[in-house]
C-alpha positions in Angstrom: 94.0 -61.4 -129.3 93.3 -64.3 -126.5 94.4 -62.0 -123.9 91.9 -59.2 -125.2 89.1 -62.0 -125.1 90.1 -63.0 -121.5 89.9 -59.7 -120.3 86.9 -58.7 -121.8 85.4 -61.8 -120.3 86.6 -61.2 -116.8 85.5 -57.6 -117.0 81.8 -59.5 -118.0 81.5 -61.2 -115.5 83.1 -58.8 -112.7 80.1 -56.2 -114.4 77.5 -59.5 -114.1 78.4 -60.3 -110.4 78.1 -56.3 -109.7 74.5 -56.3 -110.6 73.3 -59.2 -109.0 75.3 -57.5 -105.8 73.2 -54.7 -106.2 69.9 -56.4 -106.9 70.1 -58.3 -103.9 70.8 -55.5 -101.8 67.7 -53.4 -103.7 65.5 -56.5 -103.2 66.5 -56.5 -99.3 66.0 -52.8 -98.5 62.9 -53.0 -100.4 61.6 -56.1 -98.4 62.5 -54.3 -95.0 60.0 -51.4 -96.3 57.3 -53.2 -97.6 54.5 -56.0 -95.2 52.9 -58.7 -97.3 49.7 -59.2 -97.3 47.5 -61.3 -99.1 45.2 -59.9 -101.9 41.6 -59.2 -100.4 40.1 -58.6 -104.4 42.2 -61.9 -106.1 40.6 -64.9 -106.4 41.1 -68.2 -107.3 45.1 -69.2 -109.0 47.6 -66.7 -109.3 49.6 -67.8 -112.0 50.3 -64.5 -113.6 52.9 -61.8 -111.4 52.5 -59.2 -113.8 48.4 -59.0 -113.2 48.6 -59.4 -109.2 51.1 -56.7 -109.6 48.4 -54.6 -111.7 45.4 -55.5 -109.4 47.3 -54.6 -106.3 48.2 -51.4 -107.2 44.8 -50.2 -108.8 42.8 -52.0 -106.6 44.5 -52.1 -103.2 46.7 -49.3 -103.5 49.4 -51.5 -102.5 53.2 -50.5 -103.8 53.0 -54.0 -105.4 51.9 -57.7 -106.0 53.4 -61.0 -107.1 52.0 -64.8 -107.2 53.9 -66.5 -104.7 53.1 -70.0 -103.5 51.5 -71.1 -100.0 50.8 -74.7 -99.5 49.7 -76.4 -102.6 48.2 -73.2 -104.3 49.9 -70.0 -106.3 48.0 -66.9 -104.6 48.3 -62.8 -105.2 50.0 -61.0 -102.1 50.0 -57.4 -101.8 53.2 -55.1 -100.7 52.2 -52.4 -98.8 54.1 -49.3 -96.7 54.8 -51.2 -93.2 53.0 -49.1 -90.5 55.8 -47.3 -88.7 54.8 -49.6 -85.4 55.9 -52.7 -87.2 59.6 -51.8 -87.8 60.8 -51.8 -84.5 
């Protein structure tokens, strides 16, 4: 029985460390794709990702948005297509 627990714990966390592997690598081809810009229709405190994200993408056109901070204030940034001049 203990030897059935301590494999299905090391097969947890070899299955764990697998997606955050892959995440990272998602999140870093994603990020050489994608230029941030900051939100031209967002005003004020972003404290909510998940409406940047929507006004970004309805109202910018942008692939995405998240509140990330700059300075001493949370503001909306836009992800957008890099132009194809601005990968090399």
């Amino acid at each position: 029985m203990a030897k059935t627990v301590k494999s299905i714990q090391f097969f947890a966390l070899f299955f764990i460390l697998f997606l955050i592997g892959n995440w990272e690598m998602t999140m870093a081809e994603v990020q050489e794709n994608l230029c941030e810009k900051a939100s031209q229709t967002w005003s004020g405190y972003c404290g909510n990702t998940g409406k940047c994200n929507i006004q970004c993408k309805r109202w910018e056109d942008a692939r995405s948005g998240a509140c990330h901070q700059r300075g001493v204030t949370m503001k909306c940034f836009c992800y957008f297509n890099c132009p194809l001049d601005e990968h090399n």
